[in-house]
C-alpha positions, 0 to 999 in steps of 0.5 A: 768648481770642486771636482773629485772621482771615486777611487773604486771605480778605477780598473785600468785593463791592459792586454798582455803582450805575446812579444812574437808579432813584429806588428805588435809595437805598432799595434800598441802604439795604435791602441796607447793613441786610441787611448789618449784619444778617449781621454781628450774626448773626456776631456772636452766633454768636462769642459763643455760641460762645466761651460754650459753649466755657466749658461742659463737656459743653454741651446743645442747651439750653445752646446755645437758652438762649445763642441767645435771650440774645443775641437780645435784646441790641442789636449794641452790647450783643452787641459789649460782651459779646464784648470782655469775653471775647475779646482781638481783634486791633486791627484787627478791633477797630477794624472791629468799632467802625467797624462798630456806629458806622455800624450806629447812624448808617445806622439812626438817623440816615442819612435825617435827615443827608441829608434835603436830598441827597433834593431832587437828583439829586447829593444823591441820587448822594452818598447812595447813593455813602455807602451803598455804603461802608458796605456795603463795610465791613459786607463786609469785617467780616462774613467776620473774623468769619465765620471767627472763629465757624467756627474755634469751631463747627467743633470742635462739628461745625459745619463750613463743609462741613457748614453749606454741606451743610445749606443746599443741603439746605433750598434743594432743601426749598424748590425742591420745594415751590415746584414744587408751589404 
């Protein structure tokens, strides 16, 4: 299987920094792991998606089964799984290893790095500087996947109208159930 994304649809959206917060890094840090999250989740619904695919007349079971499979894989192992059953375009690709590259440095290794930088105002400025690129790339990878897995999705019935449908479902759910407590 070939897969491409549109270019034009990529708009990747990063807060300005105030630099006056000493929470700011790890504020950040929370929104650069947020990001990476998304983009595993995107990630893996690429995956059960090109897997159902695969299956004629797949269940809800079929779907459960796949879902809890991937959960247990690291985004690494998740990344490895698709490139086996999927031929990307080289340049998402490239963004896709970038991606897990700098998921695997923000995780393991971001405030080791920068344990000086801590001590100082610039080091701090640079830190945060440094997580605002990465997030950047997050941004930009997670919709080329995002519209990978929808393409897939939307011949289940899962739309982008559909999925938006269901969410402003769940967020009136909520609100009224705030209003009660």
């Amino acid at each position: 299987m070939s897969m491409s994304f549109d270019k034009d649809q990529i708009r990747p959206v990063v807060p300005e920094p105030e630099y006056d917060d000493p929470k700011e890094i790890y504020a950040f840090f929370g929104l650069a792991a947020y990001s990476v999250q998304l983009l595993e989740q995107g990630i893996l619904n690429l995956l059960v998606g090109v897997r159902i695919s695969a299956i004629e007349g797949p269940t809800w079971g079929n779907v459960r089964d796949l879902y809890n499979e991937g959960d247990r894989k690291t985004l690494g192992q998740l990344f490895k799984a698709l490139q086996k059953l999927v031929k990307f375009d080289t340049s998402i690709e490239e963004h896709l290893a970038d991606a897990l590259q700098k998921r695997n440095y923000l995780i393991h290794h971001f405030f080791v790095e920068h344990a000086k930088d801590l001590l100082s105002e610039s080091g701090k400025r640079k830190m945060i500087d440094e997580l605002c690129c990465i997030i950047g790339l997050f941004k930009m990878v997670d919709p080329q996947v995002d519209q990978l897995w929808h393409a897939i999705w939307g011949k289940y019935g899962f739309t982008k109208k559909r999925i938006e449908r269901e969410l402003k479902i769940l967020k009136d759910k909520l609100k009224r159930e705030e209003e009660r407590t």
